[in-house]
C-alpha positions, 0 to 999 in steps of 0.5 A: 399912934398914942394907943399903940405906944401905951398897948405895946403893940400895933392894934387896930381900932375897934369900934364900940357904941355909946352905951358901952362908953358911957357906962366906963370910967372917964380919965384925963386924956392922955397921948402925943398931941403931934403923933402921926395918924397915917401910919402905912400897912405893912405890905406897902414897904418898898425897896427904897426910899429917896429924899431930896431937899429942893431949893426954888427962888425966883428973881425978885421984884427989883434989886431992893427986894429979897428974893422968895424962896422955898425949901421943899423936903420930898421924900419918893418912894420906888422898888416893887411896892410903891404907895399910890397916893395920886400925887406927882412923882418928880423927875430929878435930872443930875446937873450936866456934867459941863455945868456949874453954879456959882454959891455964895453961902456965909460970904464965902464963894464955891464951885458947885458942880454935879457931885459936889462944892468946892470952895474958891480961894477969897476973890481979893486974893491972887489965885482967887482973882485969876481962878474966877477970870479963867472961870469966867465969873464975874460980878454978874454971874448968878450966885446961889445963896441957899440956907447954909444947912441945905448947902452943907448937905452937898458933898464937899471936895477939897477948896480949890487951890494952887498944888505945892510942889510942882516943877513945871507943865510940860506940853507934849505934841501929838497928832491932833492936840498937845497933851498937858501934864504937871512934873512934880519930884516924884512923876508926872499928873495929867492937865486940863488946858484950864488948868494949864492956864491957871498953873500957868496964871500962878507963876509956874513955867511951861516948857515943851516936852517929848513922848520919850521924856513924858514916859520915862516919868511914872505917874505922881503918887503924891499929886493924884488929883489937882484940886482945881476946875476941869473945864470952864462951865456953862454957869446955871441961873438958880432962878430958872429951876429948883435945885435940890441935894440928891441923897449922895450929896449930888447937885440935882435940878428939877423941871417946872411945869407951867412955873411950878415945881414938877412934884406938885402940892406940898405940905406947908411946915410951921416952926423955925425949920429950915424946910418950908415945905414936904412932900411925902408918900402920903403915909407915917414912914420910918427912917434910920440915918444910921445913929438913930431911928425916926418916923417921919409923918405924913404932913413932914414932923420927924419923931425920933424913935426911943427903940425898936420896939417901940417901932414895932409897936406903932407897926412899922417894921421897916426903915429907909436910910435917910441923911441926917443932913436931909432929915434934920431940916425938918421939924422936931416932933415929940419923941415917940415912947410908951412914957410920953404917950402915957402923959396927960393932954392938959 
C-alpha cells in the first residue's frame, strides 16, 4: 500500500533479482508501518456491505467477580460477488418483537427493544417505580451493561414518559375485548391495556365510553405516538447470546454454537479501542460514513483516507456505507496519503 501511495497509482509488484538491486542506491526506508497489505481486486466488490458491533459477556464466576466480555466488530459481505475466505458467516436474528432487555449504561436504565432504547424514568421516582412494576422488572431482572459507545449506537426513541395533556381513557365495548383510547383536547390516541394501566397508575381517570362518542373524536394530532411500552416482555438475559447493533441501529442477537460465537475466529485488537475483536472479509475494504472516507484492513485498523484519489491510487474504487458509530469503535490506524507514505521508517 506504501508503494501505491508514493507511484500514485494502483501497480503491482514486480520482481527483480538480487544482481539488479544491489547494484541501486540504498535509501533510508520510507512508507506506513500499519498499511494494510491485503487490498481486494477490483472485481471482488459486492453489492453490500453489513457491519455489526457484538457484545458477548458471560455470567461470572461469582458475584464478586467482573463479568468477561468481548466486543467483536464484524464486517459481512453479500450481493453478487462475495469474497470467499472460508470463514464463517453469522446468522444475525432481529430480537423478537415480544422481547426486550433491561440496559443499565452510566446508572441510568433503558428499555431496549428491537428497534431501539428508550430511557425509563429514575427508579426512585413515581413513574419510575410503577413503569418497572407494570413491566415486571425487578431488581433481579438481568440488566445489560454494554460500553457506552456500543449502547449509543442503538437507535434512540423518545425517554418514556407520562403524555401531558391527556383527559382521560375511555374504554369502549366490543364483541370480544374492550378498546382502550386516551382523550386529549384535540381528539382521541389508541391505548394498549399496559399502557391503560400505566396512565391509570399515573393518577389519570378511566371512564366507559361508547362507539358513537369514540367516533365523534378525530384522532389526536398533538399525541400521535405515546412514548411508553406497548407490551410487557419476555426479558433476554444478556449472558445467554452475544447481542450486537445492526447497521440501522437495530438490537440483534446472534446464535452460539457448541458456546462460541457463530462468526468463528476473530482478530484479536491491541490499543485502548473500544472493540476487542474483528471479523472481516479477509481483505483491505474501503468504507465511506458519509463525512469521510476510510479503509478498513483486513486485521481490523481504520485509516481515514486523505481523498479519493488516494483511494484510487491503493486500487480501491469502491466503498460501502458504514456508521460511523460502528466504525470508530475501531482502532486508529495512520492516515493514508502520498506525504505520509514518503516519511522515513526510523
Amino acid at each position: 500500500a506504501s508503494a501505491r501511495l508514493i507511484v500514485g497509482e494502483a501497480a503491482d509488484i514486480h520482481t527483480g533479482s538480487d544482481t539488479v538491486l544491489k547494484n541501486l542506491p540504498k535509501a533510508i526506508p520510507i512508507g506506513i508501518v500499519d498499511a494494510p497489505g491485503l487490498i481486494a481486486p477490483p472485481d471482488t466488490a459486492t453489492q453490500k456491505l453489513l457491519s455489526h458491533a457484538c457484545h458477548t459477556t458471560t455470567k461470572p464466576v461469582n458475584r464478586l467477580d467482573t463479568a468477561p466480555s468481548q466486543i467483536t466488530v464484524i464486517m459481512q459481505e453479500t450481493g453478487a460477488n462475495p469474497t470467499d475466505t472460508n470463514q464463517t458467516t453469522p446468522t444475525f436474528q432481529r430480537l423478537a418483537v415480544d422481547h426486550a432487555i433491561v440496559g443499565l449504561v452510566d446508572q441510568a436504565e433503558w428499555l431496549v427493544t428491537a428497534d431501539g432504547r428508550r430511557l425509563l424514568p429514575p427508579a426512585d421516582t413515581p413513574d419510575g417505580r410503577n413503569i418497572r412494576h407494570r413491566l415486571g422488572i425487578a431488581p433481579t431482572t438481568p440488566r445489560w451493561s454494554p460500553p457506552p459507545q456500543v449502547f449509543s449506537a442503538i437507535a434512540e426513541k423518545p425517554p418514556a414518559a407520562i403524555p401531558t395533556g391527556i383527559l382521560e381513557i375511555l374504554r369502549i365495548p366490543g364483541a370480544n375485548n374492550p378498546q382502550l383510547w386516551a382523550r386529549t383536547a384535540d381528539g382521541v390516541v389508541h391505548l394498549t391495556p399496559i399502557q391503560a394501566d400505566i396512565l391509570l397508575d399515573a393518577g389519570i381517570h378511566m371512564r366507559d365510553g361508547t362507539a358513537t362518542e369514540l367516533g365523534a373524536n378525530p384522532d389526536s394530532k398533538t399525541l400521535t405516538d405515546l412514548p411508553l411500552p406497548d407490551r410487557v416482555p419476555t426479558w433476554v438475559d444478556p449472558t445467554a447470546q452475544p447481542l450486537c447493533v445492526a447497521e440501522h441501529g437495530e438490537v440483534e442477537t446472534a446464535p452460539l454454537i457448541e458456546g462460541k460465537p457463530a462468526w468463528g475466529e476473530a482478530v484479536a485488537l491491541a490499543g485502548k479501542a473500544v472493540a476487542t475483536h474483528f471479523v472481516g472479509p479477509g481483505w483491505a475494504v474501503g468504507v465511506d460514513t458519509g463525512s469521510g472516507i476510510h479503509v478498513v484492513s483486513a486485521h481490523g485498523l481504520r485509516h481515514q483516507v486523505e481523498s479519493q484519489e488516494t483511494a484510487a491510487a491503493l486500487g480501491i474504487s469502491h466503498f460501502y456505507s458504514i456508521r460511523w458509530d460502528v466504525l470508530r469503535l475501531l482502532p486508529s490506524g495512520t492516515t493514508l496519503s502520498k506525504q505520509q507514505a514518503l516519511q522515513p521508517l526510523y
